[in-house]
PDB file of N, CA, C and O in Angstrom, chain B, residues numbered from 101:
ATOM      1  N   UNK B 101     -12.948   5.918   5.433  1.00  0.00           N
ATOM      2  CA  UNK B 101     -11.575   5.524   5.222  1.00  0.00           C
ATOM      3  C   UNK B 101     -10.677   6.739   5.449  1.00  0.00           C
ATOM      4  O   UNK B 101     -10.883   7.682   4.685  1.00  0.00           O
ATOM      5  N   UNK B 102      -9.700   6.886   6.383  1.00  0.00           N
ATOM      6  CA  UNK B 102      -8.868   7.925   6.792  1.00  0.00           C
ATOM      7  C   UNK B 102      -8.111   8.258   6.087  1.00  0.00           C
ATOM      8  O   UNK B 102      -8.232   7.383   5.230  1.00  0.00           O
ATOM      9  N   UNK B 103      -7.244   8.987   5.692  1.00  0.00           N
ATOM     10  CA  UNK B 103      -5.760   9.257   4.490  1.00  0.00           C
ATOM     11  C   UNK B 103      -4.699   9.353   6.284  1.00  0.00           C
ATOM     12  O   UNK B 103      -4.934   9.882   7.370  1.00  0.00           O
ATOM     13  N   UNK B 104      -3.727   8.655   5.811  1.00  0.00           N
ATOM     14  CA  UNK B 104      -2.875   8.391   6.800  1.00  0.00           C
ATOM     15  C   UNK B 104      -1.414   9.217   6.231  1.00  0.00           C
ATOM     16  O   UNK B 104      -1.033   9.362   5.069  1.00  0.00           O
ATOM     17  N   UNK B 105      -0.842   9.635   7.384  1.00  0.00           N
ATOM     18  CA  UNK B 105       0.376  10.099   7.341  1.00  0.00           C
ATOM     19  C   UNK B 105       1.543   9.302   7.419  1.00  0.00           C
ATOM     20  O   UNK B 105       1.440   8.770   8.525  1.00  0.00           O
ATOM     21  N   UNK B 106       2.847   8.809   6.771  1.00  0.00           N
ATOM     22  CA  UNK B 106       3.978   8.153   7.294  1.00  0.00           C
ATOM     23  C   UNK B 106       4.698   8.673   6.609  1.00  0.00           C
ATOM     24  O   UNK B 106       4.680   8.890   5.397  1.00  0.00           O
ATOM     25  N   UNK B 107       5.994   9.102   8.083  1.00  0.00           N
ATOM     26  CA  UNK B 107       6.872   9.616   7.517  1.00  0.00           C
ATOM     27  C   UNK B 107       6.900  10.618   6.664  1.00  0.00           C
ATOM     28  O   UNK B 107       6.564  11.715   7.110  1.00  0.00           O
ATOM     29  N   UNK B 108       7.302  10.517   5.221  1.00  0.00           N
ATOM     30  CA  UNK B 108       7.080  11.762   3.774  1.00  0.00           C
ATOM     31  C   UNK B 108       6.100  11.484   3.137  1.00  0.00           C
ATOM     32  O   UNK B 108       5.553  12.285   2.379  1.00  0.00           O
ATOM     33  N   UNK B 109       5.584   9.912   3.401  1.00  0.00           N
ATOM     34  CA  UNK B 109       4.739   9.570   2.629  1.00  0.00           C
ATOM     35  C   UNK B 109       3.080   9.861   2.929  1.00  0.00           C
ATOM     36  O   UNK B 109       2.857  10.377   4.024  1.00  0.00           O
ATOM     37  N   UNK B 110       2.135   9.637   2.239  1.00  0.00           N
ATOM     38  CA  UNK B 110       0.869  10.701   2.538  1.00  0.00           C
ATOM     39  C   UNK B 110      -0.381   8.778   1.858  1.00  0.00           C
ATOM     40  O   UNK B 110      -0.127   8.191   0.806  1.00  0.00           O
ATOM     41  N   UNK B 111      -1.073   8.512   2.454  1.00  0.00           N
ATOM     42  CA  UNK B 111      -1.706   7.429   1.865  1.00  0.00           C
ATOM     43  C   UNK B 111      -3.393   7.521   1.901  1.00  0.00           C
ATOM     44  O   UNK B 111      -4.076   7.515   2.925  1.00  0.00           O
ATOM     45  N   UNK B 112      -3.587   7.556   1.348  1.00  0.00           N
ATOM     46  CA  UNK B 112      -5.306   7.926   1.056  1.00  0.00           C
ATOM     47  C   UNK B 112      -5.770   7.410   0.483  1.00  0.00           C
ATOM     48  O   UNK B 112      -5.488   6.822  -0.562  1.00  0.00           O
ATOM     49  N   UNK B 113      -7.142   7.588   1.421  1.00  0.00           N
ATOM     50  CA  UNK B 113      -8.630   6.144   1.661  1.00  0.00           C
ATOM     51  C   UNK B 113      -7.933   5.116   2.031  1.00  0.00           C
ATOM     52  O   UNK B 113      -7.882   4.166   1.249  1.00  0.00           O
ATOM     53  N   UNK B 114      -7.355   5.055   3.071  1.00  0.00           N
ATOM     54  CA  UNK B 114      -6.893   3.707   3.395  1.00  0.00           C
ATOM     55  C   UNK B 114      -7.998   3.291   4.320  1.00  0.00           C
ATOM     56  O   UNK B 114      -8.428   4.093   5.149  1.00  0.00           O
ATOM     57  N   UNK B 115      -8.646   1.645   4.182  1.00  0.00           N
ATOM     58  CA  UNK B 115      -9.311   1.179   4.668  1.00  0.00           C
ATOM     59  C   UNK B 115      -8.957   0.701   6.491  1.00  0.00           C
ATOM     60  O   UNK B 115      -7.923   0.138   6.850  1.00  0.00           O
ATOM     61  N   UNK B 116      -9.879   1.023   7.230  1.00  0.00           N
ATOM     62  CA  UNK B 116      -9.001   0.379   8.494  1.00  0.00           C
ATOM     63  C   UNK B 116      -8.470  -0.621   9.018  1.00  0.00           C
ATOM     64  O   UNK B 116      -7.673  -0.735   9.950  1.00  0.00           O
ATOM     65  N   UNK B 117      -9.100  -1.541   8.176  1.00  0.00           N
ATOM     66  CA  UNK B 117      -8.340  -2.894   8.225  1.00  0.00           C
ATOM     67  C   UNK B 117      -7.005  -2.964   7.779  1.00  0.00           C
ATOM     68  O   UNK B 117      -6.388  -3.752   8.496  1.00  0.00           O
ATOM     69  N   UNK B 118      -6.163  -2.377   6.730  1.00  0.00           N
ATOM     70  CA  UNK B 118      -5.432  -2.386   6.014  1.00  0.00           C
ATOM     71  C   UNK B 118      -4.098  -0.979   6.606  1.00  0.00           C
ATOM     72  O   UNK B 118      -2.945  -0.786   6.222  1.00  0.00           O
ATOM     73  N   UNK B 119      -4.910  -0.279   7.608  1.00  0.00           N
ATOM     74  CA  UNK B 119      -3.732   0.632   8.155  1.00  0.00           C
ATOM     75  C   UNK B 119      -2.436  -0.066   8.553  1.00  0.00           C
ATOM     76  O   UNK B 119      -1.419   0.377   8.019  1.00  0.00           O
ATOM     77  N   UNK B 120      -2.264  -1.382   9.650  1.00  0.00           N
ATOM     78  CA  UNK B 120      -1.644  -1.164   9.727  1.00  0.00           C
ATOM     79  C   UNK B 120      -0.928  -1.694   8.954  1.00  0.00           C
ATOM     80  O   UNK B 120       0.204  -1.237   9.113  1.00  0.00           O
ATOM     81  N   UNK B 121      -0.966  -2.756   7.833  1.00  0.00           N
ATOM     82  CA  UNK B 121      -0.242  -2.959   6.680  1.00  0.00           C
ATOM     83  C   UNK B 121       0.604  -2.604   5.817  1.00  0.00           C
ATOM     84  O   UNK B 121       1.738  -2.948   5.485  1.00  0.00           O
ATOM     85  N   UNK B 122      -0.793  -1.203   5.249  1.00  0.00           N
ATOM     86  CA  UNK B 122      -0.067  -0.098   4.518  1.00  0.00           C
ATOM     87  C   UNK B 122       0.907   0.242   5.482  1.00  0.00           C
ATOM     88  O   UNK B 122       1.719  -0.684   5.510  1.00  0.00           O
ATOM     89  N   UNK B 123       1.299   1.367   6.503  1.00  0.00           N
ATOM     90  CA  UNK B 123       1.994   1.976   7.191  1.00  0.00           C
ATOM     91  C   UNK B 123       3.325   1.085   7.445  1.00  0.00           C
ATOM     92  O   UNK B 123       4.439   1.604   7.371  1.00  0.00           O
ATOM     93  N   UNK B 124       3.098  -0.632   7.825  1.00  0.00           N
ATOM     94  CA  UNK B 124       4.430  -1.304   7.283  1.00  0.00           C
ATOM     95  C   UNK B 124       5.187  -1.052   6.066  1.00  0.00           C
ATOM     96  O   UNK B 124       6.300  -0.539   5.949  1.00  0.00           O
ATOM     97  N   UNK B 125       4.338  -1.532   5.122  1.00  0.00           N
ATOM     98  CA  UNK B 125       5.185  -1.502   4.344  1.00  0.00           C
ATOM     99  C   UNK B 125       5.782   0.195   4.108  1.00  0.00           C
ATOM    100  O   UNK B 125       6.949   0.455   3.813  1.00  0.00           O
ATOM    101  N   UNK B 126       4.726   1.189   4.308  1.00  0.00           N
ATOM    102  CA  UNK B 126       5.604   2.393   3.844  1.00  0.00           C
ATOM    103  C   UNK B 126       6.840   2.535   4.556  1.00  0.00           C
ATOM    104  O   UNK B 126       7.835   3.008   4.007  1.00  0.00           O
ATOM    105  N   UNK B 127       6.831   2.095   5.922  1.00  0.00           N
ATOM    106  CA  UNK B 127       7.548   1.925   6.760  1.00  0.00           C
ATOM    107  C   UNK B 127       9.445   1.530   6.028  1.00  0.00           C
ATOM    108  O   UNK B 127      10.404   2.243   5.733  1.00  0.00           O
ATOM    109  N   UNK B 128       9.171   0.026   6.005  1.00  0.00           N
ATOM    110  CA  UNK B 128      10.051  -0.775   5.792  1.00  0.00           C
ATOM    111  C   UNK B 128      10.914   0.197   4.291  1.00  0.00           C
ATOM    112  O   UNK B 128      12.042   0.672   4.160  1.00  0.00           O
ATOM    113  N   UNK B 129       9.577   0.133   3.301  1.00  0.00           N
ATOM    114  CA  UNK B 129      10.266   0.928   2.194  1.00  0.00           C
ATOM    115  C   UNK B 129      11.210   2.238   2.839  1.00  0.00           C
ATOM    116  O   UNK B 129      12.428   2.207   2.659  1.00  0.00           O
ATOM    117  N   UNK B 130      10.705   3.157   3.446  1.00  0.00           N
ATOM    118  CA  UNK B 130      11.131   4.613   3.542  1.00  0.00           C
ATOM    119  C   UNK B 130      12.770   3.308   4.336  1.00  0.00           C
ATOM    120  O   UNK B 130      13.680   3.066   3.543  1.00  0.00           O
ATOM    121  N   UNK B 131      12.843   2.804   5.509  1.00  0.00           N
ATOM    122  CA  UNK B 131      14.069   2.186   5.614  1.00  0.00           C
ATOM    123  C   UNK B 131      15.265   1.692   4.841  1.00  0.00           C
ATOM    124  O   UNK B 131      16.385   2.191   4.952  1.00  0.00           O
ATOM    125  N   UNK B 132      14.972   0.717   4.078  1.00  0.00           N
ATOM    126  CA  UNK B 132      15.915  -0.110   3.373  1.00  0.00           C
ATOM    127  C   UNK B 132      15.622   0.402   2.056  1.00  0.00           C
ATOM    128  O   UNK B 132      16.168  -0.330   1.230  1.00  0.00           O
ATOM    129  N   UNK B 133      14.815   1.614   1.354  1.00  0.00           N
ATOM    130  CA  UNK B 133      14.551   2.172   0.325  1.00  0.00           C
ATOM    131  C   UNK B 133      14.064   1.543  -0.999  1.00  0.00           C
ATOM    132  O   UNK B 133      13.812   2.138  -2.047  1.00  0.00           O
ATOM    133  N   UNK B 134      13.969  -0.003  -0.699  1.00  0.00           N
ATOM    134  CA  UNK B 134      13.163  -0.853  -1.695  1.00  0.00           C
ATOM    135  C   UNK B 134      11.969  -1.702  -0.648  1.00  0.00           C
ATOM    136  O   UNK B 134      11.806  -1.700   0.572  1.00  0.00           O
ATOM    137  N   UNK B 135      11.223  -2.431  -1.837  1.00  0.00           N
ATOM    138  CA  UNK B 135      10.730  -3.262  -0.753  1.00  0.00           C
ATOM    139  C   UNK B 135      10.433  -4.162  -2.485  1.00  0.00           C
ATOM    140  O   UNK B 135      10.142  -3.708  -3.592  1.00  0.00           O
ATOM    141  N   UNK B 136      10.707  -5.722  -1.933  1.00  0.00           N
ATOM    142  CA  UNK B 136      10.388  -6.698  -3.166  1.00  0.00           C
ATOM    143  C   UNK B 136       8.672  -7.101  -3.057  1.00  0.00           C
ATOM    144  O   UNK B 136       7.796  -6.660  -2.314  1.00  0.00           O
ATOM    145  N   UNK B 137       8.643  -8.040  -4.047  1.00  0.00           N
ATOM    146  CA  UNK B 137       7.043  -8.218  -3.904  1.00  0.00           C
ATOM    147  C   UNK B 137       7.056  -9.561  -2.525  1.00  0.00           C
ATOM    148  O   UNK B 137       6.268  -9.832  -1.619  1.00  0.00           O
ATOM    149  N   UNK B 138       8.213 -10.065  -2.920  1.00  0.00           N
ATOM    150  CA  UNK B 138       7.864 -11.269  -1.470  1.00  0.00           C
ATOM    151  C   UNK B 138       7.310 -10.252  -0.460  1.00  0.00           C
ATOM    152  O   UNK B 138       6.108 -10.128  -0.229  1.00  0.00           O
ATOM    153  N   UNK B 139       8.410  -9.441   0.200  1.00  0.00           N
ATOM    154  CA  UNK B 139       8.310  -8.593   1.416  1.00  0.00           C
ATOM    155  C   UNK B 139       6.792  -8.289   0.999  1.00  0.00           C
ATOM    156  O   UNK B 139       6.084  -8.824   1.851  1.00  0.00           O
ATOM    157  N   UNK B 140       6.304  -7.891   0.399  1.00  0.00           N
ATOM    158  CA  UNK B 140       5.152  -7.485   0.198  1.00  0.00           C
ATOM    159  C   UNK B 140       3.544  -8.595   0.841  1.00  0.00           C
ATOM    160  O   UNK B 140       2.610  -8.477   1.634  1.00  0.00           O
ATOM    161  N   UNK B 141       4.202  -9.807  -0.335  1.00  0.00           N
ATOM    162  CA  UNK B 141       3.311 -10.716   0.415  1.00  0.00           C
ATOM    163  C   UNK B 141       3.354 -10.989   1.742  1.00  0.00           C
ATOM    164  O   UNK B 141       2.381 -11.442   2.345  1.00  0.00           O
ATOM    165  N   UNK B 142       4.553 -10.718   2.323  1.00  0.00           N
ATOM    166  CA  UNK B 142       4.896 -11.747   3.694  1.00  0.00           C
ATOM    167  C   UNK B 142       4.030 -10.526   4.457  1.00  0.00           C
ATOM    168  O   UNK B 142       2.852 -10.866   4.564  1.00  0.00           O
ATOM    169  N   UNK B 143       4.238  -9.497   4.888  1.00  0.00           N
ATOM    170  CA  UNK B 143       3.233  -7.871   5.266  1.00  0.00           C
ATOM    171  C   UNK B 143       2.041  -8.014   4.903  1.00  0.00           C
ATOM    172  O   UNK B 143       1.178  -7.680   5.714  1.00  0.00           O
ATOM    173  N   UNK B 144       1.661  -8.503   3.698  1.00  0.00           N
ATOM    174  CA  UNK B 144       0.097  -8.292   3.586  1.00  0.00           C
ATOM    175  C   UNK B 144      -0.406  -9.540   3.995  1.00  0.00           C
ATOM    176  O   UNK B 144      -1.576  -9.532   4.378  1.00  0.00           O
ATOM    177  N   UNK B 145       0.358 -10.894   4.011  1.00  0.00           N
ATOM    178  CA  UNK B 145       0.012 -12.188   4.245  1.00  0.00           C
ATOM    179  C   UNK B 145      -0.965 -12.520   2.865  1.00  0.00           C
ATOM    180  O   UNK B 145      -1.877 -13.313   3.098  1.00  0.00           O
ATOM    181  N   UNK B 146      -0.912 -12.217   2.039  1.00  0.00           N
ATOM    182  CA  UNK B 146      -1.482 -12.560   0.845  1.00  0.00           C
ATOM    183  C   UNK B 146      -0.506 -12.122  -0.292  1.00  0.00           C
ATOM    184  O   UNK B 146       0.525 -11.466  -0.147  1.00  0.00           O
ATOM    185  N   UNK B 147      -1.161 -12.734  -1.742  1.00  0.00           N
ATOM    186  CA  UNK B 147      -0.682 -12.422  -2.605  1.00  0.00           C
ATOM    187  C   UNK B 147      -0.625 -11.132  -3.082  1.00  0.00           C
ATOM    188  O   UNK B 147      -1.714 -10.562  -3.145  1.00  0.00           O
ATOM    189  N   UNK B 148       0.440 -10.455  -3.471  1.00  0.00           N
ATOM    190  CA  UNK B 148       0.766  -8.764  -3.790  1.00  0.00           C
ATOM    191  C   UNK B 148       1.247  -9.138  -5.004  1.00  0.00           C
ATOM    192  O   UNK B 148       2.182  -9.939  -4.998  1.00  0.00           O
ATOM    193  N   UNK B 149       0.644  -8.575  -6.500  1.00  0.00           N
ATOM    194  CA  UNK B 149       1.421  -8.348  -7.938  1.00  0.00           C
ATOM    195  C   UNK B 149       1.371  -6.994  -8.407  1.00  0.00           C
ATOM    196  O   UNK B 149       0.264  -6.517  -8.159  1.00  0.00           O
ATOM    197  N   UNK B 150       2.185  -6.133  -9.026  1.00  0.00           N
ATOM    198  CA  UNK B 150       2.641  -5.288  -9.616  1.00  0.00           C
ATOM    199  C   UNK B 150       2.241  -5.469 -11.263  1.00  0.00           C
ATOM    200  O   UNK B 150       2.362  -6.446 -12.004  1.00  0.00           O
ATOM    201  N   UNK B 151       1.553  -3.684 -11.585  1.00  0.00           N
ATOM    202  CA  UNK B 151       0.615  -3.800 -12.507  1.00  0.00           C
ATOM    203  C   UNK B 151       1.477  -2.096 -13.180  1.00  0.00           C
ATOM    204  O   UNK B 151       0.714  -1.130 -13.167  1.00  0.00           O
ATOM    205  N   UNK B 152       2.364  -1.930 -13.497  1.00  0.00           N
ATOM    206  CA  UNK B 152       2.720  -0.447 -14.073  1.00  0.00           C
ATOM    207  C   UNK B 152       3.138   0.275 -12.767  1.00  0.00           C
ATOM    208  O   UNK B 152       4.085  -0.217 -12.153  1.00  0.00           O
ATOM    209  N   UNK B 153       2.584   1.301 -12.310  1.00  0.00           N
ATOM    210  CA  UNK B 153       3.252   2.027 -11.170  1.00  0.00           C
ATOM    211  C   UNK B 153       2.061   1.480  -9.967  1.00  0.00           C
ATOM    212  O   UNK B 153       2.346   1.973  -8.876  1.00  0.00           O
ATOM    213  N   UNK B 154       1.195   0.864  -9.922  1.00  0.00           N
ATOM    214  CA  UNK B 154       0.103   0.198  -8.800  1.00  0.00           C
ATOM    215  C   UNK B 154       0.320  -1.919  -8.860  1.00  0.00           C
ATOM    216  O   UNK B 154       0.367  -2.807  -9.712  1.00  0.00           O
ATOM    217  N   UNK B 155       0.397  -1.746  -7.083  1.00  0.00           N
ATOM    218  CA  UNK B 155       0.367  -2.804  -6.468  1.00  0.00           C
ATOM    219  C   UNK B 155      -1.145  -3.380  -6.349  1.00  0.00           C
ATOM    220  O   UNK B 155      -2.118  -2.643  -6.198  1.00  0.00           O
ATOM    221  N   UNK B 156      -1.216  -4.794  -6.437  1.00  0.00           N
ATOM    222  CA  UNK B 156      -3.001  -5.286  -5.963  1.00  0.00           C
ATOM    223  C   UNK B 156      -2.579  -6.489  -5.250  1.00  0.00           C
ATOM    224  O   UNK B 156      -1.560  -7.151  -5.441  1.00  0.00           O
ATOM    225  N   UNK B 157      -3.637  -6.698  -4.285  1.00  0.00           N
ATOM    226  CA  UNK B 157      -4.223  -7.633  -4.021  1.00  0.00           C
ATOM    227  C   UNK B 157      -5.410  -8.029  -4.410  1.00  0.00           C
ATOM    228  O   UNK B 157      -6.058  -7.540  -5.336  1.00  0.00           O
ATOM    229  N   UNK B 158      -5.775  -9.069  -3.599  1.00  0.00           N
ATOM    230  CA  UNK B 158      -7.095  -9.721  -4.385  1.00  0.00           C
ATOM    231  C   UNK B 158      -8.599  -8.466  -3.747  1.00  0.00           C
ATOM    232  O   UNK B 158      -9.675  -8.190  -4.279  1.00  0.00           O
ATOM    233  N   UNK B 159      -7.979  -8.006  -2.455  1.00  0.00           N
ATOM    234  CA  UNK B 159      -9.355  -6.766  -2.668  1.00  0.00           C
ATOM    235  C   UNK B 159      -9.058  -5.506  -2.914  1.00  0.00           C
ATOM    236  O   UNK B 159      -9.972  -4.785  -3.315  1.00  0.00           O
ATOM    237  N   UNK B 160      -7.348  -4.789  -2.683  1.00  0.00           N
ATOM    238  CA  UNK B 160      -7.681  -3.449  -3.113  1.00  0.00           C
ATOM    239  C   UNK B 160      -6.522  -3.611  -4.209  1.00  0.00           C
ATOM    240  O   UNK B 160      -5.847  -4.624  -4.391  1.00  0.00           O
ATOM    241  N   UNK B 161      -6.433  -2.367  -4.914  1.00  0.00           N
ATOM    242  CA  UNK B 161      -5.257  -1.872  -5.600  1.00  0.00           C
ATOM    243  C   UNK B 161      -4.257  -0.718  -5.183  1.00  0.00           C
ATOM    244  O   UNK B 161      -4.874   0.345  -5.107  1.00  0.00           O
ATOM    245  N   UNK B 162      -3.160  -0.608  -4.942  1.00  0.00           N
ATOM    246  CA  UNK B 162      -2.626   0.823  -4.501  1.00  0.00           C
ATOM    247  C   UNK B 162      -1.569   1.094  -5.353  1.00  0.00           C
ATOM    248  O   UNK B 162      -0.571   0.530  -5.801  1.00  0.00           O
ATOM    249  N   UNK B 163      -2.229   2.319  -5.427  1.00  0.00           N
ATOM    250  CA  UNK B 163      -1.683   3.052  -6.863  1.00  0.00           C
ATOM    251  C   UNK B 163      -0.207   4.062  -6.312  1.00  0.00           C
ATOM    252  O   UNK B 163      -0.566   4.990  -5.586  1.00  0.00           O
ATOM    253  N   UNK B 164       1.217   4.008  -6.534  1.00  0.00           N
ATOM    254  CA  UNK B 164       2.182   4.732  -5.909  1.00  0.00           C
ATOM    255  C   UNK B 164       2.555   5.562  -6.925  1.00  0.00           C
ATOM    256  O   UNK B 164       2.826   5.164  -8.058  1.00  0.00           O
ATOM    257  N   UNK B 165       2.591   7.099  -6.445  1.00  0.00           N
ATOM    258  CA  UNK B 165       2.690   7.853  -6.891  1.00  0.00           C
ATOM    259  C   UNK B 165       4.437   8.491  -6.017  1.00  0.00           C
ATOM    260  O   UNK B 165       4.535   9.162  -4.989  1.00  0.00           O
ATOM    261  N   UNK B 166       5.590   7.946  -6.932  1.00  0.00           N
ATOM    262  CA  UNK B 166       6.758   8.328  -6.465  1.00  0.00           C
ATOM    263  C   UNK B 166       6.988   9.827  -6.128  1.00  0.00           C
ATOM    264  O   UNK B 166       7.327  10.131  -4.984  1.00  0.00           O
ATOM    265  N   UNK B 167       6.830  10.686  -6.997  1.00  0.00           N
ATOM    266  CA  UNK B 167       7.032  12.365  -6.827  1.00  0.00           C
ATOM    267  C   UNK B 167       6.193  12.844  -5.913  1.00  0.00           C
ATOM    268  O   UNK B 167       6.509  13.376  -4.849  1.00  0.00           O
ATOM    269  N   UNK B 168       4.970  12.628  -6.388  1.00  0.00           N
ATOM    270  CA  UNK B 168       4.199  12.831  -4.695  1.00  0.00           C
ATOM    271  C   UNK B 168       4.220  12.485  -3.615  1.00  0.00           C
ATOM    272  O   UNK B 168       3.941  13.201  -2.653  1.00  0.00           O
ATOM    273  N   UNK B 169       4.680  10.888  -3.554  1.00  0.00           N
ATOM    274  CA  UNK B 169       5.209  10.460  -2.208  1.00  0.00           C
ATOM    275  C   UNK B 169       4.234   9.709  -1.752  1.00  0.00           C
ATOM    276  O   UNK B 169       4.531   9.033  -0.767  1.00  0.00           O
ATOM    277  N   UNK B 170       2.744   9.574  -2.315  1.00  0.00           N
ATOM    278  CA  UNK B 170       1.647   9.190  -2.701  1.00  0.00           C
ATOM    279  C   UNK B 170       1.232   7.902  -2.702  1.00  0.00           C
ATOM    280  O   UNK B 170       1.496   7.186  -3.669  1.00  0.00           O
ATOM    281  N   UNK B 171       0.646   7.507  -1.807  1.00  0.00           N
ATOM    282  CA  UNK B 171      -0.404   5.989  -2.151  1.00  0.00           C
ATOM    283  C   UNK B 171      -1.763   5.855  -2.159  1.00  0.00           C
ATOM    284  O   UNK B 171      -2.218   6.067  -1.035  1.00  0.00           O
ATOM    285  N   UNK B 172      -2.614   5.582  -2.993  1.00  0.00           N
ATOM    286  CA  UNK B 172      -3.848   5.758  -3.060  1.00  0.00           C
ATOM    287  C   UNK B 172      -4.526   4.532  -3.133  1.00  0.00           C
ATOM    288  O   UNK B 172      -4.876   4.078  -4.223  1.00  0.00           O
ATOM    289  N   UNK B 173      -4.728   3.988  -2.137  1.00  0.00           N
ATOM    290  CA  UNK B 173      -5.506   3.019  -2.020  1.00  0.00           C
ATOM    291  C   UNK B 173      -7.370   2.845  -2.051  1.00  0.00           C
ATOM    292  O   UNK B 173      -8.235   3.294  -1.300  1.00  0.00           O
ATOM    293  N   UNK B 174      -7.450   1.816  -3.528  1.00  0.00           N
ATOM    294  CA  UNK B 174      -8.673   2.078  -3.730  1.00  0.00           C
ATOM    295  C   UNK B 174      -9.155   0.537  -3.802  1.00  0.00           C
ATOM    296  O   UNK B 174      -8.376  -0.311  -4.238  1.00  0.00           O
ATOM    297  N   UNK B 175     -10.791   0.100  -3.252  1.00  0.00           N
ATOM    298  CA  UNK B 175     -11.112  -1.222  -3.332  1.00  0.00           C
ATOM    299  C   UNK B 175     -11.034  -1.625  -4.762  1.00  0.00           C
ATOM    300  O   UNK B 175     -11.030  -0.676  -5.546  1.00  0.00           O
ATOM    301  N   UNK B 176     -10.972  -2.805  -5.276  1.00  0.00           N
ATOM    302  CA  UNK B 176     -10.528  -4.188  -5.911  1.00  0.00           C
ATOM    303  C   UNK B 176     -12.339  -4.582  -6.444  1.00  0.00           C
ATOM    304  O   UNK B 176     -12.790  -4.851  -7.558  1.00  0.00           O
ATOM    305  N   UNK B 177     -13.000  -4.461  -5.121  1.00  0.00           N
ATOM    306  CA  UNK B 177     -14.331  -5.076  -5.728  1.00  0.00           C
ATOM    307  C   UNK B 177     -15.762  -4.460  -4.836  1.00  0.00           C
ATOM    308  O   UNK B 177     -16.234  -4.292  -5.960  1.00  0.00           O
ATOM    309  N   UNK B 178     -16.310  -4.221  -4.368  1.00  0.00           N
ATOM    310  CA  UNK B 178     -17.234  -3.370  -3.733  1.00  0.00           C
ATOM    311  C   UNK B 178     -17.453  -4.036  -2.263  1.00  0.00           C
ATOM    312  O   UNK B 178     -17.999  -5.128  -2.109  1.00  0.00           O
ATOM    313  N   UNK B 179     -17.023  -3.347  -1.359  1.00  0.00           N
ATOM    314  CA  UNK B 179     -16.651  -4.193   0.123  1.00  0.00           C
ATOM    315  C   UNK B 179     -18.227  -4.300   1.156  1.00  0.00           C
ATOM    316  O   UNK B 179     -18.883  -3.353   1.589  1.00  0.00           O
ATOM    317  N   UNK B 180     -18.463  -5.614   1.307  1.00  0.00           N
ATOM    318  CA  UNK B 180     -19.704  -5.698   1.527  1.00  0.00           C
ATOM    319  C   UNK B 180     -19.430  -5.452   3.622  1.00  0.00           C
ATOM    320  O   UNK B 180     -20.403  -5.456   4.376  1.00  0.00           O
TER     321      UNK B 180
END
């Protein structure tokens, strides 16, 4: 799993399936400087809920780390 660069933002273990996802949404966020959870679902095409400062879906969780600039994307359940 690569750690990807966007923009200011820095995202690690991102799975390759999920690059170009993540990199949207960091995308869209660093643009319009929010991003809602719809936008979220409609980008991931699945369900996205908000848990404290980390986003999940049904396989990973990504944990945002604002001051760092930080997303740490980690699996949800053990990826066969």
């Amino acid at each position: 799993m690569p750690d990807i660069q966007v923009s200011r933002w820095r995202v690690e273990s991102c799975p390759d399936a999920l690059v170009h996802k993540i990199t949207s949404a960091v995308a869209y966020k660093e643009m319009k400087g929010d991003i809602s959870d719809f936008e979220l679902c409609q980008i991931f095409g699945e369900t996205v809920w908000k848990s404290g400062d980390s986003y999940h879906t049904h396989s990973v969780s990504l944990s945002i780390d604002e001051v760092q600039r930080c997303c740490r994307v980690t699996p949800r359940y053990a990826m066969k």
